[in-house]
C-alpha positions as a printed NumPy array, in Angstrom:
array([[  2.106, -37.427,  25.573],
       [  4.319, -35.906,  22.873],
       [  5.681, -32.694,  23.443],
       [  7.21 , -30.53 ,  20.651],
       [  9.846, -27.645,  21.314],
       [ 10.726, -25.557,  19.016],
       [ 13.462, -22.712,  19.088],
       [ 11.578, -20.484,  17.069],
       [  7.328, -19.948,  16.7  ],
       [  6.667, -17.871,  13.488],
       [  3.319, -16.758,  14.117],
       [  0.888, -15.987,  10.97 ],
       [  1.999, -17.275,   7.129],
       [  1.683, -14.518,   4.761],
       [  4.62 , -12.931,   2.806],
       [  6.689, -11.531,   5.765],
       [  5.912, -14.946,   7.883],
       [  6.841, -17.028,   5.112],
       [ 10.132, -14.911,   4.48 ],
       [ 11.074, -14.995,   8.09 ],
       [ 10.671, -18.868,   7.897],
       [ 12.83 , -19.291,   4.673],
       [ 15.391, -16.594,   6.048],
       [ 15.634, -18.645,   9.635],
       [ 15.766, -22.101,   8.06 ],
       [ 18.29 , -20.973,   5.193],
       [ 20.737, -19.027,   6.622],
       [ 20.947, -20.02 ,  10.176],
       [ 21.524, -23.319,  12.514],
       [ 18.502, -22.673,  14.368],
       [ 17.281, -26.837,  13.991],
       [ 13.914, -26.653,  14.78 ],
       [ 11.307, -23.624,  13.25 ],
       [  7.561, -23.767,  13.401],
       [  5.6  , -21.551,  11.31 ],
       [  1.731, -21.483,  12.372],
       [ -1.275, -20.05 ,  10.04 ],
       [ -4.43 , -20.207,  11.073],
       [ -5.768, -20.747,   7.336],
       [ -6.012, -23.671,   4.987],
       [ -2.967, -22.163,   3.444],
       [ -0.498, -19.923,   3.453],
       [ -0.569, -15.998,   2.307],
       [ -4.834, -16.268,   1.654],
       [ -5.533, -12.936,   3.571],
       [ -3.421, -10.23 ,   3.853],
       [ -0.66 , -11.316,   1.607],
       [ -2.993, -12.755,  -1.42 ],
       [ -2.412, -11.342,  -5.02 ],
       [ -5.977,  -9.082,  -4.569],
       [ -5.152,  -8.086,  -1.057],
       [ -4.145,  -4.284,  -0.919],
       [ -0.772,  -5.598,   0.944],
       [  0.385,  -6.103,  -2.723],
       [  0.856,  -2.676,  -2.883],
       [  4.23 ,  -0.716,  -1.911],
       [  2.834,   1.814,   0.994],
       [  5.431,   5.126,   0.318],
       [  3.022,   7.229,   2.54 ],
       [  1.775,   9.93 ,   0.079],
       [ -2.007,   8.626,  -0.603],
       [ -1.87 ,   7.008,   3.31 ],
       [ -4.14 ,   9.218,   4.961],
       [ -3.497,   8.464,   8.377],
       [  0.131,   8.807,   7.976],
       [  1.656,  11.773,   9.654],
       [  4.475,  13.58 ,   7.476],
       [  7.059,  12.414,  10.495],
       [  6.005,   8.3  ,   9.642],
       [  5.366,   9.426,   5.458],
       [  9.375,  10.001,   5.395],
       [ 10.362,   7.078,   7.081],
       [  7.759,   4.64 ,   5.253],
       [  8.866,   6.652,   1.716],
       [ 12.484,   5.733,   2.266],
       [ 11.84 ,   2.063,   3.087],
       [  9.321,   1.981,  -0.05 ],
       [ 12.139,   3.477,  -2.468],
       [ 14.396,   0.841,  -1.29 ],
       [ 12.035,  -2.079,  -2.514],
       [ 11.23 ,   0.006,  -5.56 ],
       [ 15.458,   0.433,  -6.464],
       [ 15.754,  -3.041,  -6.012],
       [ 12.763,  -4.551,  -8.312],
       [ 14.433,  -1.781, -10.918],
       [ 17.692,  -2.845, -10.329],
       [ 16.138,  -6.857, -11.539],
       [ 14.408,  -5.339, -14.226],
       [ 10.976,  -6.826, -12.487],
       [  9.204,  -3.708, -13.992],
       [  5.718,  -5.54 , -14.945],
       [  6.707,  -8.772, -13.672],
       [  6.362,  -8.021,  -9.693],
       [  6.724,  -4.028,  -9.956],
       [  4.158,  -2.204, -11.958],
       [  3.098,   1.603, -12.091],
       [ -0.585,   2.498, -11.415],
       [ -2.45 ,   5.236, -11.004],
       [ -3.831,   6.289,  -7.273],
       [ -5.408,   8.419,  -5.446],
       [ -6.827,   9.534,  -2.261],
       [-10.051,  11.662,  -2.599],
       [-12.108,  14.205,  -0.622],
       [-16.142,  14.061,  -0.546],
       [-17.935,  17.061,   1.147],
       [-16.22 ,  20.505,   2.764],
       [-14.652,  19.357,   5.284],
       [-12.903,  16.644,   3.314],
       [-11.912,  17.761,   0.993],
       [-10.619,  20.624,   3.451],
       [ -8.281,  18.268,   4.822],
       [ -7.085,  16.767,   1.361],
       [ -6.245,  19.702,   0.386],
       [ -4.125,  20.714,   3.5  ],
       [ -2.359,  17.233,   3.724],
       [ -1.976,  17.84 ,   0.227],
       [  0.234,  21.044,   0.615],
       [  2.15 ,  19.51 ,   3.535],
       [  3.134,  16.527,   1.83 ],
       [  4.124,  17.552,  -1.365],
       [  7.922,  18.914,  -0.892],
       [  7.969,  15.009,  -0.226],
       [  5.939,  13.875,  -3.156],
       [  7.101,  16.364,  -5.901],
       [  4.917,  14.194,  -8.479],
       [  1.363,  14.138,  -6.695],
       [ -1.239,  16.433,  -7.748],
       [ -4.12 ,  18.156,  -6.28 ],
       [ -7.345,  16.944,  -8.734],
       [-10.702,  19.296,  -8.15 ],
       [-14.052,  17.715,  -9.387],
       [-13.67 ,  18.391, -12.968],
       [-10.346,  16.636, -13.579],
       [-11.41 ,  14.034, -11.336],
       [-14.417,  13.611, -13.909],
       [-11.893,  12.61 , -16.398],
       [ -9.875,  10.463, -14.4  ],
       [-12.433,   8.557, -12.817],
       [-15.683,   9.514, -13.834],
       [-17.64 ,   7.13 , -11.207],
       [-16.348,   9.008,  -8.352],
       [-18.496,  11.722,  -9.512],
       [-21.42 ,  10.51 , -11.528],
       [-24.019,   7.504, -10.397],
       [-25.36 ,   4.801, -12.846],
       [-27.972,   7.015, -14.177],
       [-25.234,  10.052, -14.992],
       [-26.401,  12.103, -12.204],
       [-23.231,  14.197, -10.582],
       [-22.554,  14.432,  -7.193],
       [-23.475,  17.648,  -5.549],
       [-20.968,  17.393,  -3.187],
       [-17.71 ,  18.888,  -3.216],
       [-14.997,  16.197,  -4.06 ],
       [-11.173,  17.095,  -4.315],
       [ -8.583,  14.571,  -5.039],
       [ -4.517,  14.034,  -4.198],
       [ -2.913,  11.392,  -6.759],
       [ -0.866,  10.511,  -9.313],
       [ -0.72 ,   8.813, -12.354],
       [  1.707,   5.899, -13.853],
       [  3.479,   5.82 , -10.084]])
């Protein structure tokens, strides 16, 4: 029976796996690294081109974020964002979209609004969007195939080009 030993088990191949793996193998002497992923290939889930992990996370549409782990995941984000700027890999890797976190009924949009007003000292460039600007941003949010609008109260917290 053949045994292997290894030094170092990298467990799961997607982006941060696969950079682990090529940081270990490049710039140390560890001699023997496994990396293990539990799909036909690597970086199909999580770390695929349509997967929202594509996406820098800076914490201001994150609704489960607290404003404590916002500021720490917004400084981390800016970092990545400096450094694809500093490349020039503006629409090559790096590319500005619009987003937005929205609100449907009172109590909803109750809390957008509130998170909305505690987070933006720390996001000077969202904006609060009520129904009828959120008609022109993204009119399906608000209207159904047949053009009936929602009755519900919807609010939005976004930007644009970010």
């Amino acid at each position: 029976m053949t045994q292997n030993h290894y030094n170092v088990i990298i467990v799961g191949g997607g982006i941060s796996g696969a950079a682990l793996y090529y940081e270990l193998g490049r710039y140390t002497d560890i001699p023997k690294i496994a990396l293990l992923e539990k799909y036909e290939s690597l970086s199909t889930l999580n770390s695929s081109g349509s997967a929202n992990s594509q996406t820098i996370h800076c914490g201001d549409i994150e609704t489960n974020y607290t404003l404590e782990k916002a500021r720490k995941v917004s400084r981390t984000a800016k970092m990545v964002e400096k450094y694809c700027l500093q490349y020039s890999y503006e629409n090559t890797i790096l590319f500005s979209h619009q987003k937005m976190a929205i609100g449907v009924g009172f109590e909803e949009a109750k809390f957008i609004r509130k998170r909305f007003n505690e987070f933006k000292e720390l996001y000077p460039y969202m904006e609060l969007y009520e129904k009828e600007r959120i008609k022109e941003i993204e009119p399906a949010l608000i209207y159904d195939e047949q053009g009936h609008e929602r009755e519900e109260e919807v609010v939005g917290m976004g930007a644009q080009n970010q």
